[in-house]
C-alpha positions as CSV (number, residue, x, y, z in Angstrom):
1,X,0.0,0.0,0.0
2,X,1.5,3.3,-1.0
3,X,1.8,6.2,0.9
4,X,-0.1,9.5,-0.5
5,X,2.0,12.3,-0.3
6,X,0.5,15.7,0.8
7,X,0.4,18.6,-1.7
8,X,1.8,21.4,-0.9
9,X,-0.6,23.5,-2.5
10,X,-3.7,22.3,-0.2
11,X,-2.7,23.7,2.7
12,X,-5.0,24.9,5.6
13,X,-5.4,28.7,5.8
14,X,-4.0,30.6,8.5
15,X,-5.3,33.6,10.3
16,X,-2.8,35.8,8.0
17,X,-4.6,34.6,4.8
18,X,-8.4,34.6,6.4
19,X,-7.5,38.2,7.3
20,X,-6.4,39.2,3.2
21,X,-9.5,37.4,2.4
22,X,-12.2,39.5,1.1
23,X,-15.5,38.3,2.1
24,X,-18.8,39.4,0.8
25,X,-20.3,41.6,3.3
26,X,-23.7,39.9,4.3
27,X,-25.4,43.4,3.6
28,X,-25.1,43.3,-0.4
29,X,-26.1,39.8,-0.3
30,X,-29.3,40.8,1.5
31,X,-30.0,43.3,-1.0
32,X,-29.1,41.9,-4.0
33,X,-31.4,38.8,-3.1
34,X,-34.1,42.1,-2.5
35,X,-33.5,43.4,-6.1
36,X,-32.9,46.5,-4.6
37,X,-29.9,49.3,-6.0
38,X,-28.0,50.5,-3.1
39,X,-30.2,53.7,-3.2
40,X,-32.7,52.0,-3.4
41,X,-32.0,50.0,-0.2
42,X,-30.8,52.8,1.8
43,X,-33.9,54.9,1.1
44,X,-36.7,51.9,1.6
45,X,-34.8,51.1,4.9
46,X,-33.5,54.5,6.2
47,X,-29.9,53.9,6.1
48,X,-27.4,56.4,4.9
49,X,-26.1,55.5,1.9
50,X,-22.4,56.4,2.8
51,X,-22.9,53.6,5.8
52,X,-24.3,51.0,3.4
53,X,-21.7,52.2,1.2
54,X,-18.9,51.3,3.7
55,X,-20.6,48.4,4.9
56,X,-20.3,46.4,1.4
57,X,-17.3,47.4,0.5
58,X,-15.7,46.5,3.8
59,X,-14.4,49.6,5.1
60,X,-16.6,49.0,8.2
61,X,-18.7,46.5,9.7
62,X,-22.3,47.2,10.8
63,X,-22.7,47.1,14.8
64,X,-24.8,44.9,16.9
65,X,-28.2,46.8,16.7
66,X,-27.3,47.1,12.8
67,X,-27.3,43.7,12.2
68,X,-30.0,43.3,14.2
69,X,-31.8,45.6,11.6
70,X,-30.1,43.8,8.8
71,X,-31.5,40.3,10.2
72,X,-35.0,41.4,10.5
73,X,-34.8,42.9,6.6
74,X,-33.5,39.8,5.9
75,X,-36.4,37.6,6.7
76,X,-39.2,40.1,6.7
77,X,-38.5,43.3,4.6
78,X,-42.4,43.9,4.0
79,X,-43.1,44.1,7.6
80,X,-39.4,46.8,8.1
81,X,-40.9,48.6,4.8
82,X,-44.2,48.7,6.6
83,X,-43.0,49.9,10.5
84,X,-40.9,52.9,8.7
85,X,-44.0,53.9,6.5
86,X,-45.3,57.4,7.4
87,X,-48.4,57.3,9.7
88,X,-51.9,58.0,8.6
89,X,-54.2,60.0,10.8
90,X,-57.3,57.7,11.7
């Protein structure tokens, strides 16, 4: 029985290379899968479009209430779109 030798080109990643990695910002994917431009988004959903902005391209990382907010728009953007809508007088 032979003996596999290990390839030196599958080796596991360390934190150095997870840390170059780009990864897509969970944000665009949630609105891309929405349809939704980035102005689009940041108007339906009051966010300023500079955060938003920063947010997908990685130059900052939403905090804990924001991806909160981004979680709920996830599963439910209906019910966000209708919280934020202007109040009628009854």
């Amino acid at each position: 029985m032979s003996e596999t030798m290990p390839d030196p080109d599958d080796r596991p990643l360390t934190d150095a290379d997870l840390a170059r990695m780009k990864r897509t910002p969970q944000v665009k994917v949630v609105r891309r899968a929405l349809g939704l431009t980035q102005e689009e988004f940041a108007n339906q959903f009051h966010i300023p479009i500079g955060t938003l902005r920063d947010w997908e391209q990685g130059r900052n990382v939403p905090d804990k209430a924001a991806e909160a907010y981004l979680r709920v728009i996830a599963r439910d953007p209906d019910a966000v779109r209708r919280a934020l809508a202007p109040m009628t007088a009854a």
